[in-house]
KEVO-851849 format. One record per residue (C-alpha): residue number from 1; residue in three letters; x negated, y negated, z. Coordinates in steps of 0.02 Angstrom, whole numbers, plus 32768, in hexadecimal, padded with zeros to 4 digits. Example, Ala and Ser with C-alpha at 12.3 -4.5 7.8 and 13.67 -1.06 7.14 Angstrom:
BEGIN
{1 ALA {7D99 80E1 8186}}
{2 SER {7D54 8035 8165}}
***
This chain:
BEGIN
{1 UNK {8210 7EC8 8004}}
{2 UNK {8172 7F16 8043}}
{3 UNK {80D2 7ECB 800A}}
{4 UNK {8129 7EBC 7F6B}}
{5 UNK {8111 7E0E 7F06}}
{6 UNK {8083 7DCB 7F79}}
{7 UNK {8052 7D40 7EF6}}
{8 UNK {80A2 7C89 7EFF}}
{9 UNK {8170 7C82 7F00}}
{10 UNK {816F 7D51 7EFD}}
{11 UNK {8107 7D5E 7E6A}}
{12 UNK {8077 7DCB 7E49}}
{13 UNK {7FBD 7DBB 7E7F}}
{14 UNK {7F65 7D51 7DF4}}
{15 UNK {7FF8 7D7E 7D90}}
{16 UNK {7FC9 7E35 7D75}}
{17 UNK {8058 7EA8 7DBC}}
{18 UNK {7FC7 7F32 7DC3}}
{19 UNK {7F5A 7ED2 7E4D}}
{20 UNK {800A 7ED5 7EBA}}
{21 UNK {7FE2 7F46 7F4A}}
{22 UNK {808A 7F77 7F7C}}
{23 UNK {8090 7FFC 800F}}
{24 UNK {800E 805A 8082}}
{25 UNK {803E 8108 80BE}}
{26 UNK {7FE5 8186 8132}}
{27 UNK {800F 8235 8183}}
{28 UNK {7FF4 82CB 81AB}}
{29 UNK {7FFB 833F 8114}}
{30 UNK {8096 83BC 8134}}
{31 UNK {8078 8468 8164}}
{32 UNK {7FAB 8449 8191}}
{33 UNK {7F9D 83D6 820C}}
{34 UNK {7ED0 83D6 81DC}}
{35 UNK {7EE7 8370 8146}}
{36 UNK {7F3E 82C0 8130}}
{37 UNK {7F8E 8263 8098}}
{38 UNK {7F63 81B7 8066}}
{39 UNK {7FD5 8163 7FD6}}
{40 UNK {7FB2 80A6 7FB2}}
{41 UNK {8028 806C 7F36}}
{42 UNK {801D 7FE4 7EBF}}
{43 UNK {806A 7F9C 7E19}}
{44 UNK {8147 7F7F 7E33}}
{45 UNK {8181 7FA7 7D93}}
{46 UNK {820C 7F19 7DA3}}
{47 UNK {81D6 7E59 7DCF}}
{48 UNK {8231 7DD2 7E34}}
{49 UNK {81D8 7D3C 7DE1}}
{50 UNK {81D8 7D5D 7D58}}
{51 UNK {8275 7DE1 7D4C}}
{52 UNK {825E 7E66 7CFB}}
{53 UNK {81FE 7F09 7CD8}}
{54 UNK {8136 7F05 7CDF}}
{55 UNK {80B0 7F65 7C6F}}
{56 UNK {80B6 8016 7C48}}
{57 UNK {7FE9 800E 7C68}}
{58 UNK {8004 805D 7D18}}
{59 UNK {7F46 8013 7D6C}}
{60 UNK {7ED0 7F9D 7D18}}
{61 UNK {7E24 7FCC 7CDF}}
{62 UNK {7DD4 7F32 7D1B}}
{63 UNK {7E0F 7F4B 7DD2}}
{64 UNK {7DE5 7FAE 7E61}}
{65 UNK {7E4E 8002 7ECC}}
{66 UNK {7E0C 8002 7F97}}
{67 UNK {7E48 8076 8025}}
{68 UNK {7DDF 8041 80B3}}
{69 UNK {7DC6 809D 8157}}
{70 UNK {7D8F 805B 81F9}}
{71 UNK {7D55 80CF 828A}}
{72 UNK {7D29 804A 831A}}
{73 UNK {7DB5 7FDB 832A}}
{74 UNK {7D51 7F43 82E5}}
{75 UNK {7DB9 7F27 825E}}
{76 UNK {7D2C 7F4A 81CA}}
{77 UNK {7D1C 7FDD 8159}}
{78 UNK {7CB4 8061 8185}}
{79 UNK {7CFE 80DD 810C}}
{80 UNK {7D47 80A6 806E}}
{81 UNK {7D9A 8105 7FBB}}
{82 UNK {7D96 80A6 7F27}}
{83 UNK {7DE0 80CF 7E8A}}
{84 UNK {7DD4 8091 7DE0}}
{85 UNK {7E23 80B2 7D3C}}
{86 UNK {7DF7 80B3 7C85}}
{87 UNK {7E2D 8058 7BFD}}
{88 UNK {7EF0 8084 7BD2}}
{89 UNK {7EDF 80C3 7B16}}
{90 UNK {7F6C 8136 7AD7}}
{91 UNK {7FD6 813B 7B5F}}
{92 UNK {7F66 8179 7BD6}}
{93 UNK {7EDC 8144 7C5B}}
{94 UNK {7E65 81B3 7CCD}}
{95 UNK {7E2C 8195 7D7A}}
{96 UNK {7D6E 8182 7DDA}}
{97 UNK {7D83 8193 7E97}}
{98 UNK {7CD8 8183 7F02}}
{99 UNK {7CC1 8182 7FC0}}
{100 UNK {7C47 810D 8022}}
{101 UNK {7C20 8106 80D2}}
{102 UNK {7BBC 8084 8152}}
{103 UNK {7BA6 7FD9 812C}}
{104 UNK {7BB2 7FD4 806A}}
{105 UNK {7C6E 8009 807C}}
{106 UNK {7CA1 7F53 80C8}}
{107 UNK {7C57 7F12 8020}}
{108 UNK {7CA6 7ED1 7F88}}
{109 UNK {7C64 7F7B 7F1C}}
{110 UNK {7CA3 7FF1 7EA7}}
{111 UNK {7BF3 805C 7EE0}}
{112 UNK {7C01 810E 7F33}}
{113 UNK {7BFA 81B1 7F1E}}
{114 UNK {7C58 8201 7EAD}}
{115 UNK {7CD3 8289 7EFE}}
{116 UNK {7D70 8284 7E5B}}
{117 UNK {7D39 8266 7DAE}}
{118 UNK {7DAA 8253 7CFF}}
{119 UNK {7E3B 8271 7D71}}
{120 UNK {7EDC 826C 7CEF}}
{121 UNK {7F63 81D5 7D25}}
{122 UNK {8014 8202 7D1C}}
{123 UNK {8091 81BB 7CB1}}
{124 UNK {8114 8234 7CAB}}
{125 UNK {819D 8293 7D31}}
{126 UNK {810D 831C 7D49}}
{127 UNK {8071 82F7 7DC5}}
{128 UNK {7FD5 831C 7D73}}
{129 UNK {7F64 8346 7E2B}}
{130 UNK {7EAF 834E 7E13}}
{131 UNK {7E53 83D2 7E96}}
{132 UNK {7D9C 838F 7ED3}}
{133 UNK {7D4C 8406 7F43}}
{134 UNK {7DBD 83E0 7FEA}}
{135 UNK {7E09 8356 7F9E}}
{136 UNK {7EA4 833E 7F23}}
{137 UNK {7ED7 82A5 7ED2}}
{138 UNK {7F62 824E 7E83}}
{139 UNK {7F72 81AF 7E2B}}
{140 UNK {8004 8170 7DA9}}
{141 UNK {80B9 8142 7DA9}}
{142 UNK {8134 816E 7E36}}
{143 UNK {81E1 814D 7E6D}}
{144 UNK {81CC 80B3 7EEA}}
{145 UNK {81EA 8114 7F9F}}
{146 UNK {81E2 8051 7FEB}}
{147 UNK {82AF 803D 8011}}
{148 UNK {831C 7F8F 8054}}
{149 UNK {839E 7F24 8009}}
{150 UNK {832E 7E82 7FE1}}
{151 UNK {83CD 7E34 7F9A}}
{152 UNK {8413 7E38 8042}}
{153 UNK {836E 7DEE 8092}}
{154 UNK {835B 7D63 802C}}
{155 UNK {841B 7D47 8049}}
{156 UNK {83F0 7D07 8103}}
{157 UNK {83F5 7DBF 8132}}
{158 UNK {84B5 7DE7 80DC}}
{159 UNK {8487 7EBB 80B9}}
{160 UNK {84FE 7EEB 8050}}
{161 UNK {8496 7F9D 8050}}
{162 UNK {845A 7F8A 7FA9}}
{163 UNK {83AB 7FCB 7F91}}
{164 UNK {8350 7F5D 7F0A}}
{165 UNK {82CA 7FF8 7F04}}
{166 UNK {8338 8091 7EEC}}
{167 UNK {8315 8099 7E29}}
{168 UNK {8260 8031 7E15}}
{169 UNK {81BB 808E 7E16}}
{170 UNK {8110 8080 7E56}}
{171 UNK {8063 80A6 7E26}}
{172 UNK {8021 8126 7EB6}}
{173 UNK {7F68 814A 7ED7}}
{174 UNK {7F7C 81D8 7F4D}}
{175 UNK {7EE7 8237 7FA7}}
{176 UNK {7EEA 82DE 801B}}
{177 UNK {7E65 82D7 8086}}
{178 UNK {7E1D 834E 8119}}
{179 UNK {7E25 82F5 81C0}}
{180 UNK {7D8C 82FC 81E3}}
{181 UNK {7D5F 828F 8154}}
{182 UNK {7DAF 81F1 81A6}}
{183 UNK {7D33 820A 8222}}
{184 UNK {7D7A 81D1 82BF}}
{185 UNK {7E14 820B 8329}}
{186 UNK {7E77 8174 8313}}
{187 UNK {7E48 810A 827C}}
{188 UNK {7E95 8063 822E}}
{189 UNK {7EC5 805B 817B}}
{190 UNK {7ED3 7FC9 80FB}}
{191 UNK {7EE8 7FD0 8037}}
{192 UNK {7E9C 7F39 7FD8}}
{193 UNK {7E87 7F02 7F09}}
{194 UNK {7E0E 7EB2 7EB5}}
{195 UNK {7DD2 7E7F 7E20}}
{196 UNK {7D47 7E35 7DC1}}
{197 UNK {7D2A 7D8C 7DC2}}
{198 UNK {7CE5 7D07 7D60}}
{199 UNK {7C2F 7D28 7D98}}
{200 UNK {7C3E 7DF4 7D92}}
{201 UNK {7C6A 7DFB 7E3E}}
{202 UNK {7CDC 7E63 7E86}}
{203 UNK {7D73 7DE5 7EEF}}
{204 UNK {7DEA 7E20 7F4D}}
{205 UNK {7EA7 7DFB 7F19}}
{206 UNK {7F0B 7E5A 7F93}}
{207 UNK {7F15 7EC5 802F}}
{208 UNK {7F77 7EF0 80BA}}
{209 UNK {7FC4 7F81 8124}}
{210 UNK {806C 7F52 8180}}
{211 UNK {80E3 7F2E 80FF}}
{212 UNK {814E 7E80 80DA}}
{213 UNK {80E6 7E18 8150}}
{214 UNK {806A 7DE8 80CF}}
{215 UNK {80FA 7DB3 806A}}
{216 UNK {8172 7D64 80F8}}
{217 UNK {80EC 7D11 8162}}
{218 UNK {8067 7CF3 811B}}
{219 UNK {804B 7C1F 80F9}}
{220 UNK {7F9D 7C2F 80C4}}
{221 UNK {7FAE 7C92 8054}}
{222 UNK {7F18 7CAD 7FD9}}
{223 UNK {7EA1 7CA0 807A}}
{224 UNK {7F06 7D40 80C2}}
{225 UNK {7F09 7DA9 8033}}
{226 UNK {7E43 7D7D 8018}}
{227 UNK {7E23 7DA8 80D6}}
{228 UNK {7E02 7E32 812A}}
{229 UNK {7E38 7E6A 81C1}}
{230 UNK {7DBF 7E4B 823C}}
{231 UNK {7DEE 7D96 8216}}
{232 UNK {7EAA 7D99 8231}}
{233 UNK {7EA6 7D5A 82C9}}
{234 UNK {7E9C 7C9F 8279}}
{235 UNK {7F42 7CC3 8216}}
{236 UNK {7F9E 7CDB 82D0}}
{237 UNK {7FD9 7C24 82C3}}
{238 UNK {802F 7C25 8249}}
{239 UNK {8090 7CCA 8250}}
{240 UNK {80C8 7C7C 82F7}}
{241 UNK {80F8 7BE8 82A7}}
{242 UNK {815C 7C54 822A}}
{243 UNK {81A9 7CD9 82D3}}
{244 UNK {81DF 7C34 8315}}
{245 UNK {8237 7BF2 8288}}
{246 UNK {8292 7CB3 8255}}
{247 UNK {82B0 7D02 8301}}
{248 UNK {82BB 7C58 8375}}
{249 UNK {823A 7C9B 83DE}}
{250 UNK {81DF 7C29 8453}}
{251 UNK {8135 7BE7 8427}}
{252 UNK {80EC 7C6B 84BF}}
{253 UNK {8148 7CF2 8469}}
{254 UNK {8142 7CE4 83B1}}
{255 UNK {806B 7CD3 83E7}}
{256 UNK {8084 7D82 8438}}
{257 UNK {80E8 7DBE 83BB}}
{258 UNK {807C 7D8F 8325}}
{259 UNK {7FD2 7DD2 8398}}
{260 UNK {8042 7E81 8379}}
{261 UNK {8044 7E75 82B6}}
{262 UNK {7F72 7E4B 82AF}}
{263 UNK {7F08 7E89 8274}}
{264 UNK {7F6C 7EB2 81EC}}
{265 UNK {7F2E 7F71 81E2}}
{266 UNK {7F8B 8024 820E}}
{267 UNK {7F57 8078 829B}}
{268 UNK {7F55 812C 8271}}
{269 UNK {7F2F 81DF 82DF}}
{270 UNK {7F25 827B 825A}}
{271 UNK {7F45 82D7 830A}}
{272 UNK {7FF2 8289 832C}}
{273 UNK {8092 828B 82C9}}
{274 UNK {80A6 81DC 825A}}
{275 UNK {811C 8165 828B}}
{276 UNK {811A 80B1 824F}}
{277 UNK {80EB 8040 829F}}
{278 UNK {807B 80AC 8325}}
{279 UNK {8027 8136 82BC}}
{280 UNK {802B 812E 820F}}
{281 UNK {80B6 8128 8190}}
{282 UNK {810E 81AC 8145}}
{283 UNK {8185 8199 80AE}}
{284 UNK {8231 819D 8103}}
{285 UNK {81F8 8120 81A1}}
{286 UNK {8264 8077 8183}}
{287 UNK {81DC 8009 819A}}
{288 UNK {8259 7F71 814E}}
{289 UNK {82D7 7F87 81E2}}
{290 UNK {8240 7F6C 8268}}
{291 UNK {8208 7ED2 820B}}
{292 UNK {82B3 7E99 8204}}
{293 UNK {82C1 7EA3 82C3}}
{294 UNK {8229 7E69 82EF}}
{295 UNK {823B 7DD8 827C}}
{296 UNK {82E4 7D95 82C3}}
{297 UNK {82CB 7DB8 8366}}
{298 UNK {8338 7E51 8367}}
{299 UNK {83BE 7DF4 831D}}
{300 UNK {83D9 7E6F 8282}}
{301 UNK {839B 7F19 82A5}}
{302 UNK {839F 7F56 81ED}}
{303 UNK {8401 7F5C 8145}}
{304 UNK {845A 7FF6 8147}}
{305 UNK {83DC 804B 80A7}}
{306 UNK {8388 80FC 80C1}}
{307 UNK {8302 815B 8077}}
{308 UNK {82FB 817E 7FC6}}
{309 UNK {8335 8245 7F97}}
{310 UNK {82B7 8271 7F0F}}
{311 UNK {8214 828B 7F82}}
{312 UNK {81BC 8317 7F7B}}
{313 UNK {818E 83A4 7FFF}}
{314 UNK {80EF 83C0 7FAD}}
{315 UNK {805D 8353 7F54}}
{316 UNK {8059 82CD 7F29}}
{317 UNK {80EA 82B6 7F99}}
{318 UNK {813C 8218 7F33}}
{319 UNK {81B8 8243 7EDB}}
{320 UNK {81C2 8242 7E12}}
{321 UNK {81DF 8197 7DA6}}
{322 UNK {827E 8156 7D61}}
{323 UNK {8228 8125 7CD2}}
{324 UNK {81AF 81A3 7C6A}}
{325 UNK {812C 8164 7C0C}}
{326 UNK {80E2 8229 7BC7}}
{327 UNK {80E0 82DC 7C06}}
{328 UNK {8058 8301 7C81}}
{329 UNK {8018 83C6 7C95}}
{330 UNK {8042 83F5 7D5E}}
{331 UNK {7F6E 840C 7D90}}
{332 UNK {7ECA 83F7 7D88}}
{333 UNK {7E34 8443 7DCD}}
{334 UNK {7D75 8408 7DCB}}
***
């Protein structure tokens, strides 16, 4: 899996398949290389502890949903989205998106200002896409793009090509933005939940970029997903420990190794084509089969599963659900 089932013994965060941040994605948007697409997914429709299919709520109303930017290599936020939903009543749910910048976006906020507003979520086959000025937005169910046969990984690594994902969906908060609105050349990316706690505090439940290492390596594991990056480099320890234990790498090595995987954020250049794990991600990179290598030592080099046929050449670039909740109209303009 990806950053799938992050909570204890692959289960969800807090129990609440909607906190689950699942994948990070970045790239250039096709065909105008002056704009780049941003899709943080969350929600699995399916669970591995418990089996079985999740809520047809695709976000929850009481969470907030982070992008967060940084420009300087520092490994805090200086540029952060964050979404939030309303109440699901009647099948349906509408979005809030706001933008802050400087020092307030490293805090634990849902403040901002306000660039999408009543943005439709999608619960059908057809994308409802809100238009904001130079921005255009997407959030609601989508085929899962993430692909590997997890089967076969838990199996000590016996692919059998079977790809767990090929018919499970995702909840997809997508954003087109101009470059020039990540404000910086070369950026790093991260995706974090939260959600209210018992004092009315905003607490972080998840984040991450790289996918499966949060899942794989991780041994403490509330104290990761709480953390932010700038702090990763006290979590090298014990991904060593883990490199060591998967790939039989040498103490030296599995320390060098594990210095490659931290801070656990996506460097990303709007100027050069995406390829995971150097510039981005796109959809079709097989960011399972580099984990896989890197995590044995080289010893199994992937599983033999491709990318998924039904994404789309145009917004929001994830292709439609398996499951359809209602029937969404195609666009929206404010």
């Amino acid at each position: 899996m990806s950053h799938h089932y992050s909570g204890p013994d692959f289960s969800f965060p807090q129990g609440d398949a909607r906190l689950d941040f699942t994948d990070l994605y970045a790239f250039p948007k096709p065909g105008d290389t002056g704009k780049s697409i941003l899709i943080m997914n969350v929600h699995p429709s399916a669970g591995e502890n418990p089996p079985g299919a999740t809520t047809n709520e695709p976000f929850a109303p009481e969470a907030l949903y982070e992008l967060k930017i940084d420009t300087d290599a520092d490994g805090v936020a200086d540029t952060a989205y964050r979404v939030r939903f309303s109440a699901f009543e009647c099948a349906a749910q509408t979005a809030i998106v706001r933008r802050v910048d400087g020092l307030q976006a490293a805090d634990a906020s849902d403040g901002g200002r306000v660039i999408v507003e009543g943005a439709p979520v999608s619960m059908g086959r057809e994308a409802t896409v809100t238009e904001a000025g130079d921005i255009r937005f997407f959030a609601g169910w989508r085929s899962d793009p993430f692909f590997c046969d997890v089967e076969g990984a838990k199996n000590n690594f016996q692919f059998t090509s079977d790809d767990f994902f090929a018919d499970k969906d995702v909840c997809s908060i997508v954003l087109e933005v101009p470059n020039s609105a990540l404000g910086a050349k070369e950026v790093r990316l991260w995706a974090r939940t939260l959600t209210l706690g018992d004092s009315g505090g905003w607490v972080q439940v998840e984040r991450g970029a790289r996918p499966a290492q949060a899942v794989v390596l991780v041994e403490e594991r509330d104290a990761y997903l709480g953390g932010e990056p700038a702090d990763d480099e006290r979590f090298v320890a014990g991904f060593a420990h883990a490199l060591e234990h998967t790939g039989g790498y040498t103490p030296s090595e599995a320390k060098r190794v594990a210095g490659t995987l931290l801070p656990d954020v996506m460097p990303y250049d709007p100027t050069r084509p995406a390829s995971f794990p150097d510039n981005g991600r796109t959809l079709t990179d097989d960011a399972f089969d580099w984990f896989m290598h890197v995590l044995t030592n080289g010893r199994v080099t992937g599983d033999s599963v491709g990318p998924h046929g039904d994404l789309l050449r145009e917004f929001p670039y994830v292709g439609p659900p398996h499951r359809s909740c209602a029937t969404n109209a195609p666009t929206r303009t404010k």
